[in-house]
C-alpha positions in Angstrom: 34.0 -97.5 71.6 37.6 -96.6 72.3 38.6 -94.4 69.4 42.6 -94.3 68.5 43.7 -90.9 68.3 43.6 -88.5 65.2 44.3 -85.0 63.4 42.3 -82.5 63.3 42.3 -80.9 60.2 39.2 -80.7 59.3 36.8 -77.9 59.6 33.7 -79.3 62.0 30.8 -79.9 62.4 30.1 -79.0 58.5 26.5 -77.4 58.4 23.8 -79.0 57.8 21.0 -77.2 55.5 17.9 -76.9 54.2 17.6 -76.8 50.7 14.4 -76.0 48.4 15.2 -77.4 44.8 11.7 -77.3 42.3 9.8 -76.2 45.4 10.8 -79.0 47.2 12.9 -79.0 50.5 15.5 -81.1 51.8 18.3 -81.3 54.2 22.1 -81.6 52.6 24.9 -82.3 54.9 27.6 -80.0 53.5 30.7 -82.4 53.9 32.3 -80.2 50.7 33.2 -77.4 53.8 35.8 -79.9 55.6 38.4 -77.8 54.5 41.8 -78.5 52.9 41.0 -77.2 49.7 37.4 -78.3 49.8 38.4 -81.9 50.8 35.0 -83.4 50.8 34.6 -86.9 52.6 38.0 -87.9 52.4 39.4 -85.8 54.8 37.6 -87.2 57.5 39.3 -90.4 56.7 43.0 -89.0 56.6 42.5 -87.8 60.2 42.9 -90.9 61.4 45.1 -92.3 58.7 47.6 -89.4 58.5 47.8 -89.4 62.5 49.1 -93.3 62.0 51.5 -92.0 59.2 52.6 -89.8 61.6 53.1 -92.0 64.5 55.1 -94.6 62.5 57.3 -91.8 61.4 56.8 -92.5 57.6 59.0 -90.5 55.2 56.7 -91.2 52.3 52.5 -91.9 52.0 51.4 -94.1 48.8 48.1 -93.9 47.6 46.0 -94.6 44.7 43.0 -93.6 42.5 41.5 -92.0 39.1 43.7 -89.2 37.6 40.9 -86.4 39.1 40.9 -89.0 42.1 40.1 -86.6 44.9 41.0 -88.7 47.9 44.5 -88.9 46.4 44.6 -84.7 45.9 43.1 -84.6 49.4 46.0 -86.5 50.7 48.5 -84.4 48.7 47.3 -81.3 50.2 46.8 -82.7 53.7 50.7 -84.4 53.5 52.1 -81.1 52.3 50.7 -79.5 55.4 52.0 -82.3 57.8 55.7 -81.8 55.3 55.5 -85.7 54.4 56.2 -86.2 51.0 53.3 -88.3 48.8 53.6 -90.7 46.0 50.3 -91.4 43.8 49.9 -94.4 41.5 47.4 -92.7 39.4 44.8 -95.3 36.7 45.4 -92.5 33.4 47.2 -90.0 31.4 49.4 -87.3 32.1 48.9 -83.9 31.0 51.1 -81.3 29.8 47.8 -78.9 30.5 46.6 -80.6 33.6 43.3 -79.5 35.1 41.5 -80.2 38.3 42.3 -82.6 41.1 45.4 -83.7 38.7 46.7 -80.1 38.5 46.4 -79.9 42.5 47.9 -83.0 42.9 51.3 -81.5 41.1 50.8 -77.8 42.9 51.2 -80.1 46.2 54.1 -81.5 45.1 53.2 -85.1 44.9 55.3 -87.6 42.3 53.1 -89.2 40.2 53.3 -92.8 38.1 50.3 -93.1 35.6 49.0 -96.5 35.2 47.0 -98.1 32.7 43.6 -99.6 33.3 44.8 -103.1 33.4 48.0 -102.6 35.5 45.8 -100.4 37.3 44.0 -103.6 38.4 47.3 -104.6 40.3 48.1 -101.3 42.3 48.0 -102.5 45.4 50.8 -105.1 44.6 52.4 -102.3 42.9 52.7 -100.5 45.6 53.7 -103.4 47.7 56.6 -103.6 45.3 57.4 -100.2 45.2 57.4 -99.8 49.0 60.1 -102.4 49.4 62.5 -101.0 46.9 62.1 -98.0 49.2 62.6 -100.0 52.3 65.9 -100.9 51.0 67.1 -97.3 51.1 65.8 -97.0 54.1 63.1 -95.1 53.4 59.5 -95.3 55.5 56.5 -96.0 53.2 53.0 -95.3 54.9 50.8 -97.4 52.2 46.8 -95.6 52.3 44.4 -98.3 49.8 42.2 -96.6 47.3 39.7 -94.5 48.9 41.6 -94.1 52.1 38.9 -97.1 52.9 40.0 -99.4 56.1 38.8 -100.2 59.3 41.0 -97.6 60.4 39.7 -94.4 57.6 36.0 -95.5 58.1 36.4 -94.5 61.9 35.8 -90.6 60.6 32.2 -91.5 59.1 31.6 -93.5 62.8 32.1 -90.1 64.4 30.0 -88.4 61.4 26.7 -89.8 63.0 27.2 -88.7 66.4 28.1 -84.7 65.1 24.5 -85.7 62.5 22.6 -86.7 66.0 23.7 -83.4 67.4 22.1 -81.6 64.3 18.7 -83.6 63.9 16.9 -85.8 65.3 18.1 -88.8 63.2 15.2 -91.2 64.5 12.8 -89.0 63.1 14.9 -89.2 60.0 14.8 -92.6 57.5 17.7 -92.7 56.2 21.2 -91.1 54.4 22.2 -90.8 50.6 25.7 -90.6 49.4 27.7 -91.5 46.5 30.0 -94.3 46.9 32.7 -95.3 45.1 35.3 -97.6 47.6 32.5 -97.6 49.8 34.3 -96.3 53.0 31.7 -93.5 54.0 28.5 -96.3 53.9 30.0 -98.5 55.5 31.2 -95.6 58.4 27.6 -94.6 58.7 26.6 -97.6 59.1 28.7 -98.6 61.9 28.0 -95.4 63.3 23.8 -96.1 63.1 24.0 -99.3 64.8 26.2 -98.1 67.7 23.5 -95.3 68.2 20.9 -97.6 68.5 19.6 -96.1 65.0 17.5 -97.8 62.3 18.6 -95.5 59.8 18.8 -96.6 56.2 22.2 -96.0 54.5 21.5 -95.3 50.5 24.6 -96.0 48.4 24.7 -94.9 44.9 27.6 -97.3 43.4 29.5 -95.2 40.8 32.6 -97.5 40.0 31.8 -100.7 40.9 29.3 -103.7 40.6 26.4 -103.8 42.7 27.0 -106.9 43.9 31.1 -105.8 44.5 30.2 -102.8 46.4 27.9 -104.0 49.0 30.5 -107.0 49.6 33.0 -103.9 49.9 31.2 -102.1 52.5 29.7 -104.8 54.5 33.6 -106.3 54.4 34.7 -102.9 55.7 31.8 -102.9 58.3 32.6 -106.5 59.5 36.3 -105.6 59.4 36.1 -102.2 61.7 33.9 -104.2 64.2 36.2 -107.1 64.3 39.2 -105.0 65.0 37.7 -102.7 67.3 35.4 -105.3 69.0 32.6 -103.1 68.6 29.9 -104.9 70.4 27.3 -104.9 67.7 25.9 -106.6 64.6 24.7 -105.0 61.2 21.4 -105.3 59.8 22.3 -105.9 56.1 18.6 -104.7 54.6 19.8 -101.2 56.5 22.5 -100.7 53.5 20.4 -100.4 49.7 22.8 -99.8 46.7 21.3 -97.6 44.1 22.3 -98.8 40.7 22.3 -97.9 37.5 23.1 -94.0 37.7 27.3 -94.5 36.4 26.5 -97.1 33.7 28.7 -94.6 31.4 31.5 -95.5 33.3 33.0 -93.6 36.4 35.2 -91.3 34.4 32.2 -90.2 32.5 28.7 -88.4 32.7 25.7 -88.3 30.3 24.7 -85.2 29.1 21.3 -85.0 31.2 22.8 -85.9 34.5 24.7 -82.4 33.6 21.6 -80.6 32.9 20.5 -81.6 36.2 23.3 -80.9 37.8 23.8 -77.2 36.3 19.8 -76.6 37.3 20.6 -77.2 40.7 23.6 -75.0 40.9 21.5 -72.2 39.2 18.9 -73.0 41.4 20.6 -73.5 44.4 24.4 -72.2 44.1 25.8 -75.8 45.3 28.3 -77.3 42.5 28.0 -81.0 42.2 30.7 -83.1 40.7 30.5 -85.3 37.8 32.0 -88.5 39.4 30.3 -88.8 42.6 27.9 -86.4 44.1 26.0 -85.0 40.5 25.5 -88.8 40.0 24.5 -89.2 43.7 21.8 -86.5 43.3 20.3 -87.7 40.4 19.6 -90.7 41.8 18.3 -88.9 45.1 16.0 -86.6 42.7 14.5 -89.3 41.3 14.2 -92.0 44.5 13.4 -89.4 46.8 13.0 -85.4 46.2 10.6 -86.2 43.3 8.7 -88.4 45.6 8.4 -85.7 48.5 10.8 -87.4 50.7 13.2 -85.0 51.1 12.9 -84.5 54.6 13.3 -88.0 54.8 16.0 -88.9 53.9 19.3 -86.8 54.1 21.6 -85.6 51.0 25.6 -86.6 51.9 27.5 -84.1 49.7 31.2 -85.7 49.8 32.4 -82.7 47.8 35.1 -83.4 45.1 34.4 -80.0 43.3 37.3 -79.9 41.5 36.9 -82.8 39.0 34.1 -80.1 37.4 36.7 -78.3 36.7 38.1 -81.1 34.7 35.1 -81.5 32.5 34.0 -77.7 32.2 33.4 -77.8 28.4 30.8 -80.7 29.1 29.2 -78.5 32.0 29.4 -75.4 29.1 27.6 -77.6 26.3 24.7 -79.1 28.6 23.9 -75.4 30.4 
């Protein structure tokens, strides 16, 4: 395919290790060392979505998420590099003590407005809105939808299969596991798989949405990204399975033994897991897979997002 162009801001390829958790190996893809502050997964994404931003000469980037949202710090810190201002529409409370992604967000210099969960359900139009009161001042708005997940951002987790390919033999390999909360970096591997000629399972474990809402999200992106880049392929739907079940206490929250786990594998292993989306991504990958012997199977995706431990560090503390 004809990719448009990007940044490159990120550090790559990220390694790709072997781990041995309960005497059981596995490989982990370490997308928590893309740089940028520990970006994780998102920063892939912003390469191409930033470069656009860029090229339209936009004087201000709009985005959205969760108060620890770590796409939107990741685009704070990447925008401060590139000296464009940011504005993020942020679903919570502000903080006179802020902590985490939310206190990185402000070091970067990014204006916040805090919604509430049910205007929070509008942000898009909000930001609509928002952007034409700005256009009236004459003032460019570069609008990036929750996640940084569009035909355009999904383009980075295309390319993340080809560096993978590079790194393993991925048709020796069944499949990948990663958290997925917009459901941008499924629906990139997926893409990515089928233009490789790969029958590679793609294992999404859904922290914030539905089941049913974030396989249509995925396999809308997927359709999208290969309409708009008449990518001569076709998806095999029974190549993306949704885990469910592992954020039922909502996606701002995590039960008290997910935390054990996750604080035995950074004793055992010195890899931090976050609370939102790869600590529940792992437990579901312990308990499909690594428990099962499969972990040579079936490759762990760490998107990163460190920082929203940081956030919850009293939880971490009580369940060590």
């Amino acid at each position: 395919m004809k990719t448009p162009k990007k940044l490159n801001l990120a550090n790559l390829p990220t390694p790709l290790e072997q781990v041995t958790y309960n005497g059981r190996k596995f490989f982990i893809k370490r997308d928590d060392y893309t740089g940028l502050d520990f970006s994780g997964n998102k920063i892939r994404k912003l390469e191409y979505l930033l470069h656009q931003a860029k090229q339209s000469r936009a004087d201000i980037i709009f985005t959205c998420g969760g108060e620890q949202s770590n796409h939107c710090r990741a685009t704070a810190s990447a925008a401060a590099r590139l000296r464009i201002k940011t504005r993020l529409f942020l679903w919570g409370k502000d903080s006179t003590n802020p902590e985490g992604n939310l206190f990185l967000s402000k070091l970067y210099g990014a204006e916040i407005s805090f919604l509430n969960k049910k205007n929070y359900l509008n942000v898009n139009n909000i930001m609509i809105e928002e952007r034409e009161k700005l256009k009236k001042q004459n003032k460019n708005v570069y609008v990036i939808p929750e996640g940084g997940s569009t035909t355009l951002g999904i383009l980075g987790y295309i390319s993340f299969i080809d560096e993978l390919m590079i790194q393993t033999d991925l048709k020796k390999t069944e499949g990948i596991l990663c958290a997925a909360g917009t459901g941008g970096t499924a629906a990139g591997m997926l893409i990515g798989a089928a233009l490789n000629k790969l029958k590679l399972k793609v294992y999404a474990v859904n922290v914030l949405y539905s089941k049913e809402e974030i396989r249509r999200k995925i396999l809308y992106l997927t359709e999208g990204c290969i309409a708009d880049y008449k990518l001569n392929i076709s998806i095999d739907e029974s190549n993306l399975i949704i885990l469910d079940g592992y954020s039922n206490e909502g996606y701002k929250n995590i039960t008290g033994n997910k935390l054990k786990l996750i604080n035995d594998f950074a004793r055992s292993t010195g890899i931090l897991l976050d609370p939102a989306y790869t600590g529940k991504a792992f437990c579901a990958y312990n308990e499909n897979f690594l428990t099962k012997g499969k972990g040579r199977k079936v490759i762990f995706l760490h998107t990163g997002g460190m920082f929203g431990a940081f956030a919850k560090r009293k939880k971490y503390v009580r369940n060590m």
